[in-house]
C-alpha positions as CSV (number, residue, x, y, z in Angstrom):
1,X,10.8,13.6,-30.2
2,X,8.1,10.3,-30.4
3,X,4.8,11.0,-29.2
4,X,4.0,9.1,-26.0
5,X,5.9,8.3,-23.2
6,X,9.5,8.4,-23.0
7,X,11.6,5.6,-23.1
8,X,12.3,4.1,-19.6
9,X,15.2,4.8,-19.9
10,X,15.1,8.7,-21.1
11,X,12.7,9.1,-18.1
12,X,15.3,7.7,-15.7
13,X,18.3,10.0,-17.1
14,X,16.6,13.3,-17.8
15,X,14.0,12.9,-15.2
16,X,13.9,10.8,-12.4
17,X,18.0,11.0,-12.0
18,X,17.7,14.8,-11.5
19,X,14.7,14.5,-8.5
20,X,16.1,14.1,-4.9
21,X,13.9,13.8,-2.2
22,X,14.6,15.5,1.0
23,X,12.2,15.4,3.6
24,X,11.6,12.7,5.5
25,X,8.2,12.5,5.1
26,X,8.5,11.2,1.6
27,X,7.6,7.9,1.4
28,X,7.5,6.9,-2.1
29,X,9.1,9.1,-4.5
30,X,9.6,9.4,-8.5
31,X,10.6,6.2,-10.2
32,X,10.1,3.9,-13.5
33,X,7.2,2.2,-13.5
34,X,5.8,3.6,-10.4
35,X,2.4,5.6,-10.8
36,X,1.7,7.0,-7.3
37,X,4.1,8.6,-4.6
38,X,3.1,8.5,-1.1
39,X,4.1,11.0,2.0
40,X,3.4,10.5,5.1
41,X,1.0,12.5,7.2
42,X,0.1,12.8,10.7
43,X,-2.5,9.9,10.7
44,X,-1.1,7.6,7.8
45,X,-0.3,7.5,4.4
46,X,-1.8,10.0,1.7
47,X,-1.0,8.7,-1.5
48,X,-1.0,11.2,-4.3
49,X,-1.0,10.4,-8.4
50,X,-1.4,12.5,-11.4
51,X,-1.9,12.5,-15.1
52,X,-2.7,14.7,-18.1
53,X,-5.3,13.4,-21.1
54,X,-3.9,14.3,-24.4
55,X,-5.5,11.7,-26.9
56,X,-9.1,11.9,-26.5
57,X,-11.2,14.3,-27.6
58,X,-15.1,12.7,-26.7
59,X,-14.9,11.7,-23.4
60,X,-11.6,13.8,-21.8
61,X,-13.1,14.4,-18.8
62,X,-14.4,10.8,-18.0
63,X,-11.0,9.4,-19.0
64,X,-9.0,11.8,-16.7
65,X,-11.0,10.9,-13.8
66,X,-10.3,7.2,-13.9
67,X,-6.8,7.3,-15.1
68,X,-6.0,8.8,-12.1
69,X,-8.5,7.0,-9.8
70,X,-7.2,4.0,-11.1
71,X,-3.4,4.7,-10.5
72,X,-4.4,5.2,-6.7
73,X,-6.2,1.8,-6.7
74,X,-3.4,0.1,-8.2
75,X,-1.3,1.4,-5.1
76,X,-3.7,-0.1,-3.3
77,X,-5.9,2.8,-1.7
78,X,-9.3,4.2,-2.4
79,X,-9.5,7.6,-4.1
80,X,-11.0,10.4,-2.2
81,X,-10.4,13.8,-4.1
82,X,-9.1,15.2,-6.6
83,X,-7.9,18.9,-8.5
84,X,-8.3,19.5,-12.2
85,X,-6.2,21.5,-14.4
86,X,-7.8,23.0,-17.3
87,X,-5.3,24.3,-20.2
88,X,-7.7,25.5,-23.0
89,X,-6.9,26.5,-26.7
90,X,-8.5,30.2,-27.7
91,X,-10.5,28.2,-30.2
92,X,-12.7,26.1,-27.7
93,X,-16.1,26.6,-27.2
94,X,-17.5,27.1,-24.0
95,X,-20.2,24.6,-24.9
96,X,-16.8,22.4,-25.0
97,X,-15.6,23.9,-21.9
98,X,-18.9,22.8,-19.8
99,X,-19.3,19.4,-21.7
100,X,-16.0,18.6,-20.3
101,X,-16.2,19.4,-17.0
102,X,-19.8,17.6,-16.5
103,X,-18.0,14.6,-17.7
104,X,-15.1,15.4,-14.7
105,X,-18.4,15.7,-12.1
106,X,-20.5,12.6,-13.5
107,X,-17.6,10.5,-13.3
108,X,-15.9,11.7,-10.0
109,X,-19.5,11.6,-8.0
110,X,-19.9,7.9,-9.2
111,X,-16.5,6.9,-7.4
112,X,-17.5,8.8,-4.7
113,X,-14.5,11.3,-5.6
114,X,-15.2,15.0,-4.3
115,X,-13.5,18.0,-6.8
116,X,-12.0,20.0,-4.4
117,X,-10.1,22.6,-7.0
118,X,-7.5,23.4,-9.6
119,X,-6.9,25.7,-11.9
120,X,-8.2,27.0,-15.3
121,X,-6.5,28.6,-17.9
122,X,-7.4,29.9,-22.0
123,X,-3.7,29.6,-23.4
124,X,-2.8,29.5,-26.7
125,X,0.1,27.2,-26.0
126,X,-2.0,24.1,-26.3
127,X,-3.9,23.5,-30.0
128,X,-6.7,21.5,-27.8
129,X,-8.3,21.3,-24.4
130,X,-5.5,19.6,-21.8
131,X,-7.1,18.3,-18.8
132,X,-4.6,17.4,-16.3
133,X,-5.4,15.6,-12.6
134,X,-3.8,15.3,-9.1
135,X,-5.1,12.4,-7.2
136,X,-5.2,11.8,-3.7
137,X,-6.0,8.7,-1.7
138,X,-6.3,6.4,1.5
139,X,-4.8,3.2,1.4
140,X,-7.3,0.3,1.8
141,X,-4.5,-1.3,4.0
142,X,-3.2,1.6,7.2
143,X,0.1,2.0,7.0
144,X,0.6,0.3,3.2
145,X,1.1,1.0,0.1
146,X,1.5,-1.5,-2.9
147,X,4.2,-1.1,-5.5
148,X,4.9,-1.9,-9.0
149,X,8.6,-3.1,-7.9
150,X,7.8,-5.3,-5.4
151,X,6.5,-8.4,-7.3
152,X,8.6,-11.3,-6.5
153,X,9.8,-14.1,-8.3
154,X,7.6,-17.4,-8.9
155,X,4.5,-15.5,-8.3
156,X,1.0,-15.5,-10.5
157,X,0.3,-13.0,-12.8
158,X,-3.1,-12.1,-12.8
159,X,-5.1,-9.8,-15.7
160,X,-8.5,-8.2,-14.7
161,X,-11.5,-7.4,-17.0
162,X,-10.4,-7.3,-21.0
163,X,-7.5,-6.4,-23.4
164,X,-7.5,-3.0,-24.8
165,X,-10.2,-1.4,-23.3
166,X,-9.4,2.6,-23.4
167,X,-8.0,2.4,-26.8
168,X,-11.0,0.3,-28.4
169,X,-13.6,3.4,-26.3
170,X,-11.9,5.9,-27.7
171,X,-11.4,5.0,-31.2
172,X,-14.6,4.2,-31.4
173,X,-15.9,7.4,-30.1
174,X,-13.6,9.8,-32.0
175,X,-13.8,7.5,-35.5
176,X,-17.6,6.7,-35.4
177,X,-17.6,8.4,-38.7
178,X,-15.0,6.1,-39.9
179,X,-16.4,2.7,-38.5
180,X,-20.4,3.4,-39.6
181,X,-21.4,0.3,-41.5
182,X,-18.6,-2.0,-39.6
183,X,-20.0,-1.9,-36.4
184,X,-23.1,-4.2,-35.9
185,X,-25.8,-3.4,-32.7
186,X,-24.2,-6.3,-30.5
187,X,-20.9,-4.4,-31.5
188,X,-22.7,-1.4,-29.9
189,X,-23.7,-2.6,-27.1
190,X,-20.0,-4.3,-26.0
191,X,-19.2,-0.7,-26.6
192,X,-21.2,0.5,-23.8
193,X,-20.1,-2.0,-21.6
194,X,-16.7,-1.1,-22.1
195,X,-17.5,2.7,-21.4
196,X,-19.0,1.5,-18.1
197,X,-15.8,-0.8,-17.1
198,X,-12.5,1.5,-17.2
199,X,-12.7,2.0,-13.5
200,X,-10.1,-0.5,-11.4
201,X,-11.0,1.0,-8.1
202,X,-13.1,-2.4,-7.2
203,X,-10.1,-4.7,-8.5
204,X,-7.5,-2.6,-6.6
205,X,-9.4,-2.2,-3.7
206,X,-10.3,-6.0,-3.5
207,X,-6.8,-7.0,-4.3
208,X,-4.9,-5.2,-1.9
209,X,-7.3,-7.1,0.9
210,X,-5.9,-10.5,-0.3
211,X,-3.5,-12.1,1.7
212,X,-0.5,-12.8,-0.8
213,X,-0.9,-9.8,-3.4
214,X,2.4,-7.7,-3.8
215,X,1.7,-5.6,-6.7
216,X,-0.4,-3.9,-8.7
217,X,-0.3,-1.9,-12.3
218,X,-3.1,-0.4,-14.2
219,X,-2.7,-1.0,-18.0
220,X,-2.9,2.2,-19.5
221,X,-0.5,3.4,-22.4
222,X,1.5,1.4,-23.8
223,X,-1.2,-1.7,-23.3
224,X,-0.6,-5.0,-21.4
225,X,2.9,-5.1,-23.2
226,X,3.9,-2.1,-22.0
227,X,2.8,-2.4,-18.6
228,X,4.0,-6.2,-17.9
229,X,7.6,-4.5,-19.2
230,X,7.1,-1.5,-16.7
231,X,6.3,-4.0,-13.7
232,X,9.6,-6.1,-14.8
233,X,11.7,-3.3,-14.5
234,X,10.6,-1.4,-11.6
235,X,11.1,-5.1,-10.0
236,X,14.0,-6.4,-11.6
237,X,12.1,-9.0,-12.7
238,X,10.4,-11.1,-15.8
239,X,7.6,-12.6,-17.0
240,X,6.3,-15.5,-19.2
241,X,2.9,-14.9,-20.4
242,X,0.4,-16.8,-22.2
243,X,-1.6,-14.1,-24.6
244,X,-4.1,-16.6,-25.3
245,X,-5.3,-16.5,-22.0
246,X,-6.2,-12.9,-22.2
247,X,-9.7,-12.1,-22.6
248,X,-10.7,-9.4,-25.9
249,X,-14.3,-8.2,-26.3
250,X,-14.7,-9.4,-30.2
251,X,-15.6,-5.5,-30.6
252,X,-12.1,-4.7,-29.8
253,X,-10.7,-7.0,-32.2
254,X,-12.9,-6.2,-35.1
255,X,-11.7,-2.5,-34.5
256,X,-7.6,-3.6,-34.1
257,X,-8.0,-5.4,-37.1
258,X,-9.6,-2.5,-39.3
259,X,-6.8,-0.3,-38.4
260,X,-4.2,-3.5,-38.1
261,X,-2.7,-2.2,-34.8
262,X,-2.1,-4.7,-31.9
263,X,-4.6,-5.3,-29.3
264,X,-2.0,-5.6,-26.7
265,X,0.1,-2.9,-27.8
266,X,-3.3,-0.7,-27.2
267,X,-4.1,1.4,-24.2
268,X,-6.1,-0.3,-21.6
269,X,-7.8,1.9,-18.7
270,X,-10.1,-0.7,-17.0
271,X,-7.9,-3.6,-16.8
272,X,-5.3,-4.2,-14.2
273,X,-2.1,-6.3,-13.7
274,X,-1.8,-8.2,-10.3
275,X,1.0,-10.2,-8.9
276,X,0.1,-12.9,-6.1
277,X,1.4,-15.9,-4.9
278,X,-1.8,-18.0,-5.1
279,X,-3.7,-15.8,-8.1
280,X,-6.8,-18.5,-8.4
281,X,-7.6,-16.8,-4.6
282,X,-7.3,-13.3,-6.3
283,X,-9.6,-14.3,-9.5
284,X,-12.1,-15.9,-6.6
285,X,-12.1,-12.9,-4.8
286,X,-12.9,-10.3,-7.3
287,X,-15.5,-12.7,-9.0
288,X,-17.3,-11.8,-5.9
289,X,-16.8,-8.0,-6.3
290,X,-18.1,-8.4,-9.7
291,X,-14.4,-8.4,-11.4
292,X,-13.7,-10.7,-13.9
293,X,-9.8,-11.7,-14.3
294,X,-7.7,-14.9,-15.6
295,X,-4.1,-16.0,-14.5
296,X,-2.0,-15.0,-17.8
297,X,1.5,-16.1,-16.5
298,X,4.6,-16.7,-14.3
299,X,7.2,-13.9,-13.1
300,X,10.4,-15.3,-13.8
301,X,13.9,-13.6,-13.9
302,X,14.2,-11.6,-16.7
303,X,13.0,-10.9,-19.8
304,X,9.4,-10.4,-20.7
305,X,8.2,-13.7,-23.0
306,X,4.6,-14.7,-25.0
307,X,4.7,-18.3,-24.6
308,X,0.8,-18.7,-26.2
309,X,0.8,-21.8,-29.2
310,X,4.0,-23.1,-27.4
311,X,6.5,-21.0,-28.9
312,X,8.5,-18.6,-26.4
313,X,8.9,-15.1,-28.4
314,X,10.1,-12.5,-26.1
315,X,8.7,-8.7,-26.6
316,X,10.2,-5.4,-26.9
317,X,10.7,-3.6,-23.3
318,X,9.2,-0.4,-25.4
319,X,6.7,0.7,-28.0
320,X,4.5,3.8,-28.4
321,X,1.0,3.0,-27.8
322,X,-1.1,1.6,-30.6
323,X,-3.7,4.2,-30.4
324,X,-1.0,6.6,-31.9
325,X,-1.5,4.8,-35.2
326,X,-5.1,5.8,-35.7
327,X,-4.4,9.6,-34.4
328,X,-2.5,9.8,-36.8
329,X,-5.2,10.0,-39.4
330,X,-7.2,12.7,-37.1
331,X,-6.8,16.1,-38.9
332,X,-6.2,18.9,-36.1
């Protein structure tokens, strides 16, 4: 099999086809294109996410952190705690061991996330440290949780922060080696902004308090390709996107063009997808959060479409994330 996700349609037959929720506190279950589940509680709505990092190697704890925190923002609620499977190769250090987990601490205390347990394993099934996280959240909204299949029709699409932001962080952390001499200090220092801005618990959380928001995706793998095609078939919908509208720190295109992989093919923790019907009120409103985000497109009926330069070229519902390429040449 491919490395990365399965095919949509691979995860609805040998997955999500064989899961049948019975009890009727399930609110949300499994489905394609949807990143949290939500039960409900005596109280409200606890809304639950999880995810595994696999790619990284430098900053695997930070990265599992936000992934997840990320996916409960994009449902719309605030993340409160979370539990943290280590799975860790006989060869790790603990020096590796302890690295990682004060990366999981850092991170988690600055969103105001509390670790509240997990479980910790040396196995040689894995050939390098798996750290996988549950997430659990409040919405923002009682009672509400936002969707990836409910954007509608004729509504703005609306792109927070920049392009390609978890693939350019990690690249350039795991192939500093590789990219000494190409990288100039300004590069440098849009790289630590980057690292500072692959949380979308502010955009989420801001977003799901504007009247007129129905959806919500973080960009993660697969890039903002992948994830406009994951919104337009959870929802049965399209899109027509301009590209040129999307903003790209010039860091991240030096680096997409030294490996010649596609910016927005790339994994992108730190940016999320919105879906309103007046998106200049949603760009206002997280400009005051501190969020900067630009209205890329129209959903339409069906098919996903880049119509930058004028032309109308429409894109692949699935590809394996860019940041593949470049593993490639990591020697385990």
């Amino acid at each position: 099999m491919k490395q990365g996700k399965l095919t949509n349609e691979k995860l609805q037959e040998f997955i999500i086809d064989q899961i049948t929720p019975r009890n009727a506190e399930t609110v949300v279950g499994a489905g394609v294109g949807e990143d949290c589940c939500a039960v409900r509680l005596e109280g409200g709505l606890c809304i639950v996410s999880t995810d595994p990092i696999t790619a990284a190697s430098e900053q695997t704890g930070t990265l599992a952190i936000h992934i997840n925190a990320n996916d409960i923002a994009a449902a719309g609620a605030r993340p409160l705690a979370a539990l943290v499977t280590l799975l860790i190769p006989p060869s790790a250090t603990e020096e590796r061991v302890s690295k990682v987990m004060q990366q999981l601490i850092q991170t988690a205390e600055g969103l105001g996330i509390d670790i509240i347990g997990g479980h910790t394993e040396v196995t040689d099934s894995v050939n390098r440290l798996i750290v996988s996280v549950t997430m659990i959240g409040k919405p923002v909204a009682p009672g509400r949780i936002f969707k990836t299949a409910d954007m509608k029709m004729g509504e703005d699409i609306i792109l927070t922060k920049y392009a390609g932001l978890e693939g350019t962080s990690i690249i350039a952390s795991d192939f500093a080696s590789e990219l000494d001499g190409l990288l100039t200090q300004e590069d440098q220092e849009q790289l630590a902004q980057i690292k500072d801005s692959l949380s979308v618990v502010t955009d989420g959380t801001v977003a799901a308090s504007v009247a007129g928001v129905s959806a919500m995706h973080d960009v993660t793998e697969g890039g903002v390709i992948g994830a406009l095609c994951e919104m337009c078939g959870a929802s049965g919908t399209g899109a027509d996107v301009d590209f040129g509208k999307i903003p790209i720190y010039p860091v991240t295109r030096k680096i997409c063009g030294h490996y010649g992989i596609d910016v927005f093919g790339l994994i992108s923790s730190g940016s999320m997808l919105i879906t309103a019907q007046n998106g200049e009120e949603v760009v206002k409103a997280l400009a005051k959060a501190g969020v900067g985000a630009a209205v890329i497109g129209k959903v339409t009926t069906r098919g996903v479409f880049d119509i930058s330069g004028g032309k109308r070229r429409e894109l692949t519902p699935y590809r394996a994330d860019e940041l593949y390429e470049v593993l490639k040449r990591r020697a385990f």
